[in-house]
VMD Tcl script that draws the C-alpha trace (Angstrom):
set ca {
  {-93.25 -131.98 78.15}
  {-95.76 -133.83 75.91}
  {-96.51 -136.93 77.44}
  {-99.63 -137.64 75.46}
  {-99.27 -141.48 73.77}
  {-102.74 -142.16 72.24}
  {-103.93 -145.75 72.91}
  {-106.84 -147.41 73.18}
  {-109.16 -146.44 69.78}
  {-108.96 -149.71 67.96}
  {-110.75 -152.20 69.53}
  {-113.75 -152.65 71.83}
  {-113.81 -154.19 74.95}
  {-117.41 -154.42 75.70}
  {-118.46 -156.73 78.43}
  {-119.95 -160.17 78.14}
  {-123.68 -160.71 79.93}
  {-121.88 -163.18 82.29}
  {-119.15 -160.81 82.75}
  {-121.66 -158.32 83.99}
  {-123.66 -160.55 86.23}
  {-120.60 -161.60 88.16}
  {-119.84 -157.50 88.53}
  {-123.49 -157.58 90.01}
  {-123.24 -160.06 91.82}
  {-119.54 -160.14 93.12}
  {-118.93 -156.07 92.66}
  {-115.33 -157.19 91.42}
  {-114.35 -158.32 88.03}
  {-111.10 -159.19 86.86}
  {-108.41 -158.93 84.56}
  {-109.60 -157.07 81.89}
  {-107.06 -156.17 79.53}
  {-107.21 -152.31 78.60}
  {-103.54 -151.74 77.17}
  {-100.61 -154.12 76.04}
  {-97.77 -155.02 78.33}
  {-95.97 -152.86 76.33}
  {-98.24 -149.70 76.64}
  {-98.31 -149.90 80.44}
  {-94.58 -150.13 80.22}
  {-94.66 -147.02 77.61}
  {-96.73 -144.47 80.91}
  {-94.75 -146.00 83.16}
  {-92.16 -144.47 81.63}
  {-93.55 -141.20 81.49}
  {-93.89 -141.33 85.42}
  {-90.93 -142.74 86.09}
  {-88.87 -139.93 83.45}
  {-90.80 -137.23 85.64}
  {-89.81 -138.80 88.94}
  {-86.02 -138.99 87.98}
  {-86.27 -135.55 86.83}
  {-88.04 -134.06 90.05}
  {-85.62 -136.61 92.63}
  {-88.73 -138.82 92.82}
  {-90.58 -141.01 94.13}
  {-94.17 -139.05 93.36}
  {-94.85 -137.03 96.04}
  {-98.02 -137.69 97.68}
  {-99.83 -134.93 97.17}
  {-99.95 -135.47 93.51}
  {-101.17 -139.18 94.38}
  {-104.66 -137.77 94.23}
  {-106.74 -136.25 91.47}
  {-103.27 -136.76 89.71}
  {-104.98 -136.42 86.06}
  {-105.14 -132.47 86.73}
  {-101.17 -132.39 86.71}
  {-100.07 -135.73 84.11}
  {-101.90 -135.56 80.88}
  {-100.94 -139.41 80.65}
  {-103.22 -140.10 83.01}
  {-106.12 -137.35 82.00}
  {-105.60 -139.16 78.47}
  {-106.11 -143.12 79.80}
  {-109.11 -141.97 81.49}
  {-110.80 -141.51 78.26}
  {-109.63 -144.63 76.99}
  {-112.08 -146.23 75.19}
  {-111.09 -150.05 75.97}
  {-111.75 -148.55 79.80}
  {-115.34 -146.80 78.35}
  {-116.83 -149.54 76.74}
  {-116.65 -151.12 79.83}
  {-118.07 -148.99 82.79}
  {-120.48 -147.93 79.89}
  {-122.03 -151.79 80.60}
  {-121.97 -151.09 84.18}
  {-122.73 -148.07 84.96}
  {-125.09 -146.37 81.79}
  {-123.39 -144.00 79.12}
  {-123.18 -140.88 80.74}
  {-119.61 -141.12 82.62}
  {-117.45 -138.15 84.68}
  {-114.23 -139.14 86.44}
  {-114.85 -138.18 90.31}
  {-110.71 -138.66 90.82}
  {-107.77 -140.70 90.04}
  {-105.11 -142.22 92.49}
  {-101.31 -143.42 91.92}
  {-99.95 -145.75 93.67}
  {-96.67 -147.19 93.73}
  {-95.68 -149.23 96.63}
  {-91.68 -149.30 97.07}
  {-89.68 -151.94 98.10}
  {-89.69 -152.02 101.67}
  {-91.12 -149.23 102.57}
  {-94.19 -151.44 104.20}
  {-96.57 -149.26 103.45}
  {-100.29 -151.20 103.31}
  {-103.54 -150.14 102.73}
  {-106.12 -151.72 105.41}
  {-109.45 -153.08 105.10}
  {-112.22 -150.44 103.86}
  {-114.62 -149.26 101.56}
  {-114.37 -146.41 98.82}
  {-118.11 -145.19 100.17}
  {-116.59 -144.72 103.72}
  {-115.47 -140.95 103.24}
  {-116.12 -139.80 99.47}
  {-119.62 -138.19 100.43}
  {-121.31 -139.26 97.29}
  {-124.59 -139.97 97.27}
  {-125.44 -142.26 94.58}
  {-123.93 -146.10 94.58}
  {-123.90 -146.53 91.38}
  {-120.11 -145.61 91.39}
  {-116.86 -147.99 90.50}
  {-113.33 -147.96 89.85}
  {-111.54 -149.18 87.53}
  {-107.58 -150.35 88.80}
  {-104.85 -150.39 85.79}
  {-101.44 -152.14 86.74}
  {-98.80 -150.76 85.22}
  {-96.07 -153.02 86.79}
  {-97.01 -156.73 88.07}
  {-99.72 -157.08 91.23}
  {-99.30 -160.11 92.82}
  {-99.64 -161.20 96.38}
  {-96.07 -160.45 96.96}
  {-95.73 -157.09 95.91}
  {-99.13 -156.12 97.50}
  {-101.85 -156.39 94.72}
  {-105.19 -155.93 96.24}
  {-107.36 -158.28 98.39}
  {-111.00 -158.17 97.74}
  {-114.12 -159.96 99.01}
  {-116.80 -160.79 96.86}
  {-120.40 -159.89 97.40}
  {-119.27 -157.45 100.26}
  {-120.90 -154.63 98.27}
  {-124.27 -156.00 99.13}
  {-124.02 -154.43 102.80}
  {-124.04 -151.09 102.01}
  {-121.58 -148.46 103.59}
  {-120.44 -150.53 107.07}
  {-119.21 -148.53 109.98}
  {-114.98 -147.83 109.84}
  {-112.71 -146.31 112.63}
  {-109.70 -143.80 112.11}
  {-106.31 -145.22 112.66}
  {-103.87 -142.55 111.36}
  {-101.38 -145.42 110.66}
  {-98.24 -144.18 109.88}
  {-97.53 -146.48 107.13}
  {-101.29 -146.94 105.83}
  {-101.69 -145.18 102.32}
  {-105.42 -144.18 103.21}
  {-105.90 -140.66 103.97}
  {-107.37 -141.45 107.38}
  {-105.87 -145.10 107.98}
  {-109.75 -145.75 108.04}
  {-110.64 -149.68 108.76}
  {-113.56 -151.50 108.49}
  {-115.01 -152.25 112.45}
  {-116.35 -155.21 111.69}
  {-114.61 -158.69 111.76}
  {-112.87 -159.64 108.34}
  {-112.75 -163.54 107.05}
  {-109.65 -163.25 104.94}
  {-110.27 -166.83 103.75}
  {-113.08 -165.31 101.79}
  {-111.17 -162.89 99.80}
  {-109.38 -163.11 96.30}
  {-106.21 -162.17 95.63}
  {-106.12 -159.61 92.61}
  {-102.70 -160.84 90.89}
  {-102.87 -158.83 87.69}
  {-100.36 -157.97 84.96}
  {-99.22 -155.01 83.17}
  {-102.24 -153.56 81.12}
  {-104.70 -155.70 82.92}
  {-107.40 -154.15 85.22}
  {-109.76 -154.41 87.93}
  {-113.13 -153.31 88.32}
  {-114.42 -153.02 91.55}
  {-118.06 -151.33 93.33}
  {-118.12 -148.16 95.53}
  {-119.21 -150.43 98.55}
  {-116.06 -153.37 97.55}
  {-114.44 -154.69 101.19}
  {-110.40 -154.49 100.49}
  {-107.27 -153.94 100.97}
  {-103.61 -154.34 100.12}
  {-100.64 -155.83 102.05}
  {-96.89 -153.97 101.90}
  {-94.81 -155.08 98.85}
  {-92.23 -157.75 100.21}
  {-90.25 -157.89 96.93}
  {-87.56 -155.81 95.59}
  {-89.31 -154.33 92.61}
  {-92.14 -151.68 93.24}
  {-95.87 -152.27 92.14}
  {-96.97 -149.49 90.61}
  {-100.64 -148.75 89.70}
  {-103.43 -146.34 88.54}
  {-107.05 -146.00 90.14}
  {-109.92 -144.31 88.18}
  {-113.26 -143.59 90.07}
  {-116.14 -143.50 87.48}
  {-119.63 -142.28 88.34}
  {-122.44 -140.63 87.04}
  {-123.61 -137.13 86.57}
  {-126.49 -137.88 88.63}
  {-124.08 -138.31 91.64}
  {-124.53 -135.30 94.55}
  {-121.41 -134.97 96.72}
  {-123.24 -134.18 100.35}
  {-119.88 -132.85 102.37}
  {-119.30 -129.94 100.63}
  {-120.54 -127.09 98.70}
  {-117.91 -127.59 95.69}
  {-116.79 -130.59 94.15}
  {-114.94 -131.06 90.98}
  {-115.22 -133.91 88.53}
  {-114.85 -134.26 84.70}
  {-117.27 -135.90 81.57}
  {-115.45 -138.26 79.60}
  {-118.77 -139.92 77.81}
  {-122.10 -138.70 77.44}
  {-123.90 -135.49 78.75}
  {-124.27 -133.79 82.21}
  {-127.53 -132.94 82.41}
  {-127.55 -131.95 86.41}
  {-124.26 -129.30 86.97}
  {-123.62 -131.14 90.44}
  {-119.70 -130.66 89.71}
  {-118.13 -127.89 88.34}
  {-115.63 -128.57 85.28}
  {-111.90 -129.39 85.48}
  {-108.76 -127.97 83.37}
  {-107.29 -130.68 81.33}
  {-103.14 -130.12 81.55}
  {-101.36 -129.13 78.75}
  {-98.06 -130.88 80.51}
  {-96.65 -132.38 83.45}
  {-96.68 -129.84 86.25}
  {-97.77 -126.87 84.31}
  {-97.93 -124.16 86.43}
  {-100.97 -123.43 86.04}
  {-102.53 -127.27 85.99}
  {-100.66 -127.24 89.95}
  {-102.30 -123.99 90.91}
  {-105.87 -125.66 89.72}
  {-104.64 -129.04 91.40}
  {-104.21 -127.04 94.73}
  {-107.71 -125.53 94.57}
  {-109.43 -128.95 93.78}
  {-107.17 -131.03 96.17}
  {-107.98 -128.88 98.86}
  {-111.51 -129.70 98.81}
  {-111.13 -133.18 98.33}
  {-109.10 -132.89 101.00}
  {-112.23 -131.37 103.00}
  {-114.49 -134.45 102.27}
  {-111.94 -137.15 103.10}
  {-111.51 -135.65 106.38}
  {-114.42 -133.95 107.64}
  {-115.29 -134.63 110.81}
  {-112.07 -134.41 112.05}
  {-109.61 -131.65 113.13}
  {-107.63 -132.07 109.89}
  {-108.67 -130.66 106.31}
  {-107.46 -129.72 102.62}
  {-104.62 -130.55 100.88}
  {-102.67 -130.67 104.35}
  {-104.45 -134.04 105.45}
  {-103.87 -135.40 102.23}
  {-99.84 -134.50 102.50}
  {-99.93 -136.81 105.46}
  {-100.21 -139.92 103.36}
}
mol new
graphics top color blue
foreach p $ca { graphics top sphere $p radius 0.5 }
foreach p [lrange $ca 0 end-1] q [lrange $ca 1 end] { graphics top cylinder $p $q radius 0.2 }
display resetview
């Protein structure tokens, strides 16, 4: 299947000088609008076609680095709306580390608790983000992200495992310290609006109480110069720019959903990324992932 749709080459979403000192100094910014309503509604489509086809919903496993098996999502990635604007932030040599789906269904109460994306990626530069594309509606109701600004000035803070059943992260990892909610934003976003949010960003997500499912797509952008310091291999692809340090070795871009041989290099790399989220534990590769 070629679910390729081609969006995002004519026009230029660079970011304003105040909209870049309020990612500096809040490490959030929000909405941005990287595709029409319409466009989100277009890949939603394509994962929603694939999902009836395979007796859906996505299985987890394919929730992570989920751009080595869709070519939808390998192709927004390189979107240059998206581009243009981590280009301001983060300088113009750009690799994707990984990308994340996720849908929350009706009722299934599944959450994601309060954390950082520094706690367990092993990375060891900060000058990371990601970059959160709605594809349905986020709103407070169906679980759209809470976030609390200037958080990312403390650095990576201490978290503890909870293994939640129903928590989406990989380790149901939670920030130890005390959280003042009243602080936080809600991030209510539409369909083809994003988020941009810093490595060391304090939030989470509650369960979607409504009867339609939210349904989103995470990028994490960093920079070549980036050293992953849990492993010995890590994977990670150059959408802008040049590598000019070889700290992550290249990744096959999918010539269709589920390609045979897009899954078997999906296996390889999730395994490892499996071995960073969980090290230090008695779980690891793509089997601790499977449990979320």
């Amino acid at each position: 299947m070629n679910d390729y749709i081609i969006w995002g080459q004519g026009m230029t979403i660079s970011l304003t000088t105040k909209e870049v000192q309020t990612y500096r100094e809040d490490g959030l910014l929000f909405p941005k609008t990287v595709l029409t309503p319409s466009q989100a509604g277009e890949y939603l489509k394509v994962l929603e076609d694939y999902e009836a086809g395979s007796g859906g919903p996505i299985k987890d496993e394919y929730r992570y680095k989920c751009h080595l098996v869709f070519p939808w999502i390998n192709e927004l990635m390189r979107n240059k709306n998206i581009l243009d604007m981590v280009e301001d932030l983060i300088g113009p040599n750009i690799m994707v580390w990984t990308s994340h789906l996720y849908p929350k269904e009706p009722g299934d109460q599944k959450f994601i608790s309060w954390h950082q994306d520094s706690s367990h990626w092993g990375l060891e530069t900060d000058n990371i983000l990601t970059v959160w594309i709605a594809l349905t509606s986020a709103t407070r109701e169906n679980g759209c992200m809470q976030m609390l600004p200037g958080s990312q000035t403390t650095g990576t803070v201490e978290h503890h495992d909870t293994w939640g059943e129903k928590n989406m992260l990989t380790r149901g990892q939670t920030i130890s310290k005390e959280i003042d909610e009243e602080k936080a934003v809600w991030v209510e976003i539409q369909p083809g609006e994003a988020s941009i949010h810093h490595l060391f960003m304090w939030h989470a997500s509650p369960p979607n109480n409504t009867k339609e499912r939210r349904v989103a797509v995470a990028l994490r952008y960093i920079t070549p110069k980036a050293r992953q310091t849990r492993t010995d291999r890590d994977f990670a692809t150059l959408v802008r720019g040049k590598d000019e340090y070889g700290h992550f070795e290249r990744e096959m871009i999918p010539k269709a959903t589920m390609d045979p041989e897009a899954i078997t290099h999906h296996q390889e790399i999730a395994a490892i990324q499996g071995a960073i989220y969980l090290k230090g534990t008695d779980k690891g590769g793509i089997e601790g992932l499977t449990d979320r």
